[in-house]
N, C-alpha and C positions, 0 to 999 in steps of 0.2 A: 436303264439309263438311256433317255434320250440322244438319239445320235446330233447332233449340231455341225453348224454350217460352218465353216471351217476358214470362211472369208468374214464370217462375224464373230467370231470367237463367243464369246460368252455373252453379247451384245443381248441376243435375242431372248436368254434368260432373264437377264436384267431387264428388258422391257416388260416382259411377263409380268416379274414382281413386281414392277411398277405399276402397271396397269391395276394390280390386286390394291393400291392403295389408292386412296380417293381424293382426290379434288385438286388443287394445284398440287400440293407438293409430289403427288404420283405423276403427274407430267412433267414436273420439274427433273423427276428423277429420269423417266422414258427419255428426255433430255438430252438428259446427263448421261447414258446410256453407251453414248456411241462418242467417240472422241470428239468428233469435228462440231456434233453438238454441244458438246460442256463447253469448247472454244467458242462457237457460238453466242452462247450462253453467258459464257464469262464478258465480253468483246459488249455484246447488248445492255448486260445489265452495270458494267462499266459505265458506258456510255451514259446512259441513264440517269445512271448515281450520281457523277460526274456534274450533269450537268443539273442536277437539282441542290447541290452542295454548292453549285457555283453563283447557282442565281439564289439562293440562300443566304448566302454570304452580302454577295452584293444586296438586298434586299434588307438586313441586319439593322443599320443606323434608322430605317424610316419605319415609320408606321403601319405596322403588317404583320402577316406571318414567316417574318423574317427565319429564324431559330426554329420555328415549326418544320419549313420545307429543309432547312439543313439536318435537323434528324430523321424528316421523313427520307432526304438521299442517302443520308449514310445506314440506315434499314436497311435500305434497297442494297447498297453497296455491299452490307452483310450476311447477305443471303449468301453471297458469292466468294466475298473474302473477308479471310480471318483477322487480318488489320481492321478493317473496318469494323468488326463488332466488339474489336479491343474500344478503338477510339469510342465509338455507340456506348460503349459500358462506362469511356470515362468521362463522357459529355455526360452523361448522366447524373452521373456522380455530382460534378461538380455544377451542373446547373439543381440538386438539389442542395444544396451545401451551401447556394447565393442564395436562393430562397428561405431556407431557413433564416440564414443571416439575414435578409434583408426583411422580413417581419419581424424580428426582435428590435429592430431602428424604430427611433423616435421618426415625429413629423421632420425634424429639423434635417437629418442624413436624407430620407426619403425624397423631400425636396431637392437636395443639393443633387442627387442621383439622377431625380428629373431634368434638373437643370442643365447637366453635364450630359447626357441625353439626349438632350435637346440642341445644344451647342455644337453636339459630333454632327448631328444630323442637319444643322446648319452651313456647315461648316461644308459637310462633302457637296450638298446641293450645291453650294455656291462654285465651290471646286469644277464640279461635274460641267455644270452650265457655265462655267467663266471656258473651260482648258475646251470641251467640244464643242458646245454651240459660239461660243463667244462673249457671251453676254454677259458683262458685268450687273447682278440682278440687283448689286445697291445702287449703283451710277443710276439704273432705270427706275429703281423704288422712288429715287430724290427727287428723279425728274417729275414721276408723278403725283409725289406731294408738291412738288414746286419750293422744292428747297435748297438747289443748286442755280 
């Protein structure tokens, strides 16, 4: 039996194993190894998550890969924590559950769904640009059709 360092306790074992596995997740683990790196580690990919779930969110009502980048953070966030790949399992879930549902709709739901989609998404632009910039962008639409 190897004699070990006695300021790293079992750190250096654990590195070892890690290094025998390949590609990220053996670095993740070499990492993970040593305490102040899993804190590290946790702290980073927080961060990360965090802010890819955030600008995901905000990004939702418009045209984009709104929903995309919110599952791609809460992935990220799931490497790391257990809540997060609870939520990941039930975003899942239930964004296949809308899809189901909403190919079995007629034209007529489909539409109304665009509609009300469209009117969210109106609705915060107008918000957004009234409450920060200022700009009321209907007072300025009129103007430019010249109907005020």
């Amino acid at each position: 039996m190897p004699i070990q360092n006695s300021e790293t306790g079992d750190a250096d074992q654990l590195k070892d194993e890690a290094a025998r596995r390949s590609g990220i997740h053996g670095w993740l683990d070499g990492v993970r190894s040593t305490r102040s790196g899993a804190l590290t580690l946790k702290i980073v990919i927080g961060v990360i998550g965090a802010v890819m779930v955030i600008g995901g969110l905000i990004m939702v009502p418009f045209p984009g890969p709104g929903w995309l980048v919110v599952f791609a953070g809460l992935a990220v966030l799931a490497t790391e924590f257990h809540w997060a790949h609870k939520v990941l399992e039930f975003g899942k879930s239930v964004l296949h559950r809308w899809t189901e549902w909403y190919k079995r709709q007629g034209w007529t739901i489909r539409i109304i769904v665009l509609l009300v989609t469209l009117a969210a998404a109106g609705a915060i632009i107008y918000a957004v640009t009234k409450l920060t910039l200022g700009i009321d962008i209907v007072v300025e639409t009129m103007k430019l059709l010249h109907l005020s």
